[in-house]
ZAPAVO-543563 format. One line per 5 residues: their letters; for each residue x, y, z of C-alpha. Coordinates in Angstrom, 3 decimals, always signed. Example, Ala and Ser with C-alpha at 12.3 -4.5 7.8 and 13.67 -1.06 7.14 Angstrom:
residues 2
as) +12.300:-4.500:+7.800  +13.670:-1.060:+7.140
//
This chain:
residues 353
xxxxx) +21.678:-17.033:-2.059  +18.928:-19.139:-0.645  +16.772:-17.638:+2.234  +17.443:-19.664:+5.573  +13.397:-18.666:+6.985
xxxxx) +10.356:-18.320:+5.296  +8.774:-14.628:+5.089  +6.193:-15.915:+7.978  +9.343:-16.304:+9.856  +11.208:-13.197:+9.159
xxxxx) +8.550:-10.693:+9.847  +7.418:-12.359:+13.097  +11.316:-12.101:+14.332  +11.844:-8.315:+12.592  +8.740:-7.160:+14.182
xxxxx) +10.082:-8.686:+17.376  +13.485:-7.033:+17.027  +15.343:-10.286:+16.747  +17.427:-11.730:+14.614  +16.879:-12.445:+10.797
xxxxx) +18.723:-13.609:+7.642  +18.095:-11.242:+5.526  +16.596:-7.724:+5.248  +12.400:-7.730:+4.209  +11.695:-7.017:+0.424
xxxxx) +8.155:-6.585:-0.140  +7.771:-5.300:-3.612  +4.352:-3.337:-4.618  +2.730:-5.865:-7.235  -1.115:-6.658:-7.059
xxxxx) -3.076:-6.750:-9.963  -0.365:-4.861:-12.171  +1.734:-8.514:-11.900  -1.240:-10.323:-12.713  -0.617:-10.722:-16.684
xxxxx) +2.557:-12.090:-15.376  +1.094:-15.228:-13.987  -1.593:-14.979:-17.035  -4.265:-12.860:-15.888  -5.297:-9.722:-17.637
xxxxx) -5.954:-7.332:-15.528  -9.455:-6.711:-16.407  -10.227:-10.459:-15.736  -8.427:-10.031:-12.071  -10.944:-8.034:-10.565
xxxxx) -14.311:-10.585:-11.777  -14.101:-13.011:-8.943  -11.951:-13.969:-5.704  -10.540:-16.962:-7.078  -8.669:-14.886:-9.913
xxxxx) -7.498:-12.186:-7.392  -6.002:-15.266:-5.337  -5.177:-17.235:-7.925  -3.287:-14.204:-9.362  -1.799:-13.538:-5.857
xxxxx) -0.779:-17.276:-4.753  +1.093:-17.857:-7.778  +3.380:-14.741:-7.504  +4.234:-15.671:-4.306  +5.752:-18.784:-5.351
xxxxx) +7.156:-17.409:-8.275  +8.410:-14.373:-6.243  +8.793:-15.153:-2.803  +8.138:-11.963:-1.241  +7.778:-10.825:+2.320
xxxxx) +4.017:-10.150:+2.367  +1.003:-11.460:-0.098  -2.525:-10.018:+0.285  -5.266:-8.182:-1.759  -5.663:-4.787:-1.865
xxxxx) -9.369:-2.822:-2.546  -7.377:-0.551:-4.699  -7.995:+3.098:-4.482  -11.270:+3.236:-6.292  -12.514:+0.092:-4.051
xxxxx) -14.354:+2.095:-1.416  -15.652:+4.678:-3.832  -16.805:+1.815:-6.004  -19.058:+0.400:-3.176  -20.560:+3.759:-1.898
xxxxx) -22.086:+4.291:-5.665  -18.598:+5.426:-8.322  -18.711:+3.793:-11.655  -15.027:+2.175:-12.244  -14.183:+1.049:-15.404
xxxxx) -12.449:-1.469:-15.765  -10.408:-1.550:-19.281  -8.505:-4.470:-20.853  -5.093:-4.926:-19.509  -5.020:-1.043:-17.919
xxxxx) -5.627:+0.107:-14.513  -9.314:+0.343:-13.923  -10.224:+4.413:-13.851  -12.723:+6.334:-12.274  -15.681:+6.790:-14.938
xxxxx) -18.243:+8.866:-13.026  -18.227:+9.438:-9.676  -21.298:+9.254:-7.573  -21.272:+12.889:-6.552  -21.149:+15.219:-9.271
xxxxx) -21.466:+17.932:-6.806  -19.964:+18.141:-2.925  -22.984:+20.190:-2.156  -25.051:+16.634:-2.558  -22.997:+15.244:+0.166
xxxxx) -25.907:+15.176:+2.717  -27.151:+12.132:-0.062  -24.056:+9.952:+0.885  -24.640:+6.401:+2.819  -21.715:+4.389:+4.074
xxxxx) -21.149:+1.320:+2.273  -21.718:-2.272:+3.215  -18.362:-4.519:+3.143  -20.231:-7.517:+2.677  -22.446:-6.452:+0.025
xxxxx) -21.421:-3.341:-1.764  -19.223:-3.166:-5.122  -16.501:-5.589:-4.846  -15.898:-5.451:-1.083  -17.398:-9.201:-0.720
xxxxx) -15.017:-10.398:-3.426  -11.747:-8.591:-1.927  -13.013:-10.297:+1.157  -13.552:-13.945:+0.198  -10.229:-13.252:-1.987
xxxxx) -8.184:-12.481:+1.153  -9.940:-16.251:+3.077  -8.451:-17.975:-0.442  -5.196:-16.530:+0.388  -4.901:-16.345:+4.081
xxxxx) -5.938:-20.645:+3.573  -3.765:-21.163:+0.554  -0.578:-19.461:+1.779  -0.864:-17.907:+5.524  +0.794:-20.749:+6.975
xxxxx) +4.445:-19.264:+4.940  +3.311:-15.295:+4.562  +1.576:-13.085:+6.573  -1.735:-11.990:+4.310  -2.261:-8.356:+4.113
xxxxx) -4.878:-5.850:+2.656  -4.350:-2.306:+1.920  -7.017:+0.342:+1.512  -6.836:+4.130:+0.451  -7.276:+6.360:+2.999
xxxxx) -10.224:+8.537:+3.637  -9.128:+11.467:+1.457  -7.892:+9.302:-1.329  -10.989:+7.584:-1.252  -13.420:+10.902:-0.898
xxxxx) -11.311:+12.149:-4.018  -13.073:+8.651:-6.156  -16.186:+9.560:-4.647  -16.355:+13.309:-5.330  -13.563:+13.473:-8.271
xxxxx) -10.022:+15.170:-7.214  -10.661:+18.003:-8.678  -14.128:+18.694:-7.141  -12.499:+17.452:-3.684  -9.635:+19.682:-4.012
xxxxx) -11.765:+23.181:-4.939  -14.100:+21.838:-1.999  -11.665:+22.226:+0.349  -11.306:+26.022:-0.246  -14.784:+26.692:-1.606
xxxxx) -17.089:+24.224:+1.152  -14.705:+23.298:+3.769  -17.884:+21.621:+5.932  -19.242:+19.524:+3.078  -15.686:+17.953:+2.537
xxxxx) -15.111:+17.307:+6.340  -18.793:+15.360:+5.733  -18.013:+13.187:+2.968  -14.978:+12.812:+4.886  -17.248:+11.230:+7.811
xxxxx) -19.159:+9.112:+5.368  -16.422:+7.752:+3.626  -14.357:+7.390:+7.094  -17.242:+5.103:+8.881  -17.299:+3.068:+4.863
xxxxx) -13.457:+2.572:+6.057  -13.846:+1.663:+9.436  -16.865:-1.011:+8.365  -14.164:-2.445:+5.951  -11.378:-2.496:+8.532
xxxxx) -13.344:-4.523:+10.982  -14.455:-6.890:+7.985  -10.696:-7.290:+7.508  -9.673:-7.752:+10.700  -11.678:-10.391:+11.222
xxxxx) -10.180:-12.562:+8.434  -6.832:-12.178:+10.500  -5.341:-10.485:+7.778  -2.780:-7.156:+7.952  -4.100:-3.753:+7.263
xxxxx) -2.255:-0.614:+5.674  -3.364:+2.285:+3.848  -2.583:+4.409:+1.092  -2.679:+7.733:+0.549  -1.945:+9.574:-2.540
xxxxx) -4.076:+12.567:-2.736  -2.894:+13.759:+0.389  +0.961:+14.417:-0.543  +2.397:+17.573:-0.705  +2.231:+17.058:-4.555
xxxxx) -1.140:+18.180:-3.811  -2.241:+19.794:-1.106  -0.477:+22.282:+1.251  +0.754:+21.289:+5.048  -2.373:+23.100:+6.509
xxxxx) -4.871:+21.120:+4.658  -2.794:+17.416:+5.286  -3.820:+18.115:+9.005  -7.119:+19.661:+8.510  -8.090:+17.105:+5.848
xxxxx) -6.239:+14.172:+5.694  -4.633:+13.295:+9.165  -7.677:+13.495:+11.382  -9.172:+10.544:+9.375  -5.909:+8.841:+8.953
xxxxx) -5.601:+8.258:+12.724  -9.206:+7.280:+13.323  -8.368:+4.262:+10.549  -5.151:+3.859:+12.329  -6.742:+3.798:+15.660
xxxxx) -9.233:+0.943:+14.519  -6.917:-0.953:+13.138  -4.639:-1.451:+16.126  -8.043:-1.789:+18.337  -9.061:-4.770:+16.270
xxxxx) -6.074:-6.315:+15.464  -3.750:-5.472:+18.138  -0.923:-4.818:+15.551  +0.509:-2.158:+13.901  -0.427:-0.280:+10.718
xxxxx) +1.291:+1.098:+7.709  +0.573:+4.208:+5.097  +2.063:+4.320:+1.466  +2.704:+8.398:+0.786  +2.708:+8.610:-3.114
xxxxx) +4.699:+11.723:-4.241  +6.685:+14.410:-2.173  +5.601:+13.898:+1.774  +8.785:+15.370:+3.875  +7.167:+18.192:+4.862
xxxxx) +4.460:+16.186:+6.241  +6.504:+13.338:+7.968  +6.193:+14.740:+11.660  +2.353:+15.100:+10.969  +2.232:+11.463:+9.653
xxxxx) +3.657:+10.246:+12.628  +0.477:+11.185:+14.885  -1.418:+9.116:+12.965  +0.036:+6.325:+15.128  +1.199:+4.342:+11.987
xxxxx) +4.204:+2.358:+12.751  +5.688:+1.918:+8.935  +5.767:+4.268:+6.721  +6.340:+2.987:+2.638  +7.705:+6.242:+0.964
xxxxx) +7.882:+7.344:-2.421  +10.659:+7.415:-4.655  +10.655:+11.367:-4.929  +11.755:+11.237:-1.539  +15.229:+10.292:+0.053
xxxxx) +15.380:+6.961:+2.426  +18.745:+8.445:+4.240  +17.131:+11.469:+4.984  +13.721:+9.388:+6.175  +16.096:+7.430:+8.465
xxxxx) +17.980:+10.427:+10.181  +14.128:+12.274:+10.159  +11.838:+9.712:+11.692  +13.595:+6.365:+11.614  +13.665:+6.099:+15.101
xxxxx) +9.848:+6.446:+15.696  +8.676:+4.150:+12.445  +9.982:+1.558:+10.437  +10.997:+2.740:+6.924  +9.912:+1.372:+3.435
xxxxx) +10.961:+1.647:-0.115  +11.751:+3.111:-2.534  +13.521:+1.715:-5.376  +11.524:+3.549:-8.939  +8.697:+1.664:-10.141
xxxxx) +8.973:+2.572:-13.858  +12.601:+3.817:-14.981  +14.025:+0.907:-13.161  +12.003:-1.852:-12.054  +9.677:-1.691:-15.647
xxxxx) +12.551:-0.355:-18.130  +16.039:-1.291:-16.324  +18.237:-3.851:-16.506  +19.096:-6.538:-14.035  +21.920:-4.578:-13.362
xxxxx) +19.985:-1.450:-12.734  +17.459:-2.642:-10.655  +20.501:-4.519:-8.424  +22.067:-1.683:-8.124  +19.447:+0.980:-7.174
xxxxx) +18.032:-1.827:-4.713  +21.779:-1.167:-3.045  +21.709:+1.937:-2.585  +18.491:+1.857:-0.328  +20.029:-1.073:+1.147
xxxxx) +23.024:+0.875:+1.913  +21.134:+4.216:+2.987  +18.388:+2.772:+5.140  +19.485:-0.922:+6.746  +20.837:+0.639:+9.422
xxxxx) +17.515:+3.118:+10.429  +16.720:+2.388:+14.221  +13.201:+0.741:+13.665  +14.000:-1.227:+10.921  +14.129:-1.040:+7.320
xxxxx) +11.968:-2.614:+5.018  +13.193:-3.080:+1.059  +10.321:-2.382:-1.726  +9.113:-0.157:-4.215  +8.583:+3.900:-4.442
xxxxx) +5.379:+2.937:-5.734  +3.542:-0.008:-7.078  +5.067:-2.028:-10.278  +3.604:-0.752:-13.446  +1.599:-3.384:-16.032
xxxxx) +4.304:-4.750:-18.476  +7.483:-5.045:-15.883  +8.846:-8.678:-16.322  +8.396:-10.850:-13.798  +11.969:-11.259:-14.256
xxxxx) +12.682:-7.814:-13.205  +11.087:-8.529:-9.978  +13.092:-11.774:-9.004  +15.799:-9.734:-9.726  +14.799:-6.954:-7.326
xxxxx) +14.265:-9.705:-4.631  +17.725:-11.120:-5.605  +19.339:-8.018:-4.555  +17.679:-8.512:-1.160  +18.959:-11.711:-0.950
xxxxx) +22.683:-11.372:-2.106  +22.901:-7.938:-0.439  +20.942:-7.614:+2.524  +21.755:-10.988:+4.130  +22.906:-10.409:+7.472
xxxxx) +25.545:-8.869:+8.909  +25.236:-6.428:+6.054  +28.775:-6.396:+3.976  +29.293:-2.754:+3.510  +31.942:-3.112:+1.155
xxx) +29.839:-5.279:-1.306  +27.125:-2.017:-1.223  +29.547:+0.218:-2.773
//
């Protein structure tokens, strides 16, 4: 099937409540797709003009509901003093972070957006884009969240024994990396651009219910907050990992999407929280979308279709997680197919069996 609006047009009438042809699909792809459209991944991240040249040309190849640039979740720690590295065609890795010890928190500056680490090339990136494209898609930019980003700073494991051991150094770095966060929001949100989050470190894969809202949601919302201040919209978080215990918590952050992992069930999200945020995912990343078939990835992408279209504040088709390096680009049409031929409205329920 051919779409009958462009993704511009679909989100502005699905965030409006009206009608649409067809239900979002915004897969998670970023610099993992990039060898697809023949940049390695190592090249991606050594100027703008690859990062948008990497992003425009999946769009048109893709289609998808949303385009942007994303900081990645070492970008912050990056710019406040972390060594990434950056190896050939792998996801770049923290090397060393720039606190080898929480206690040396009192050290810690805020970053600059517009001078530190790769924060002015994420944000000239995003202009290519938003210029290139932003007339079809809205342009988009996702950061981590304060916690995932203290964790690059401080190392998880040092962030994680903090938390039990010094308590008041962590809700410091917190502060520090926080106000880096809000300095990069407002750069953002002055390119016109989209903002989200994500937020892996603080699933319950990880930490306990208690120390989500000591640690993790306080500095959420204060993101969150910003974000609508500046750009009058609303904001999303990406939960890697298990999260249901922490979905009622989540939803005082303010955020009004939530993009869940695939270790967690959509129909459950939708009879949860559906009616109080707009639900996103969560077809797997890596046993279907890298190492299924066409058929697979089809049919997993009907099953959320078929769990979640019919959640009260909308449902939005993607990923659990983002696409690993070495899924076909193939793969992906396919996944976006399935929105297509599937979720075209009014949803055939007999064709989602």
């Amino acid at each position: 099937m051919r779409d009958r609006m462009t993704p511009k047009e679909r989100m502005a009438a699905f965030s409006k409540g009206q009608e649409i042809d067809r239900i979002p699909c915004m897969p998670q792809m970023g610099v993992t797709m990039a060898p697809e459209v023949g940049i390695p991944t190592h090249i991606y991240y050594t100027s703008a003009e690859k990062m948008a040249e990497a992003e425009i040309a999946l769009f048109h190849k893709i289609m998808p509901d949303s385009a942007g640039i994303g900081t990645s979740l070492r970008g912050i720690a990056e710019a406040m003093g972390s060594i990434i590295a950056y190896p050939e065609n792998r996801i770049p890795y923290l090397q060393e972070p720039v606190l080898k010890n929480i206690k040396d928190v009192d050290n810690l500056s805020p970053a600059d957006p517009y001078k530190d680490g790769k924060l002015p090339l994420f944000i000239k990136a995003l202009q290519i884009v938003k210029k290139e494209i932003g007339h079809l898609v809205d342009v988009g930019s996702d950061i981590p969240a304060p916690l995932s980003a203290a964790a690059m700073v401080v190392g998880t494991e040092n962030l994680l024994k903090g938390m039990i051991r010094y308590p008041d150094k962590v809700h410091t770095l917190l502060q520090v990396v926080t106000e880096t966060n809000l300095r990069v929001v407002k750069a953002f949100a002055e390119l016109g651009v989209d903002l989200g989050m994500s937020d892996p470190v603080a699933s319950t894969s990880l930490l306990s219910v208690k120390q989500f809202r000591e640690f993790a949601m306080p500095y959420e919302k204060m993101c969150i907050d910003k974000m609508r201040e500046l750009t009058g919209r609303g904001s999303s978080i990406h939960m890697c990992g298990k999260s249901k215990d922490i979905w009622e918590s989540l939803l005082e952050t303010g955020m009004t999407s939530f993009s869940i992992d695939n270790a967690e069930d959509l129909e459950e999200a939708k009879k949860l929280i559906g009616d109080r945020v707009c639900i996103v995912g969560n077809v797997k990343p890596v046993d279907t979308m890298k190492n299924g078939t066409i058929e697979e990835i089809t049919n997993e992408a009907k099953e959320c279709i078929r769990k979640a279209y019919d959640s009260p504040m909308g449902f939005i088709l993607s990923t659990g997680c983002q696409i690993p390096i070495g899924t076909p680009i193939e793969n992906v049409i396919a996944f976006m197919d399935a929105a297509r031929n599937y979720g075209a409205y009014p949803i055939n329920l007999e064709r989602l069996k």
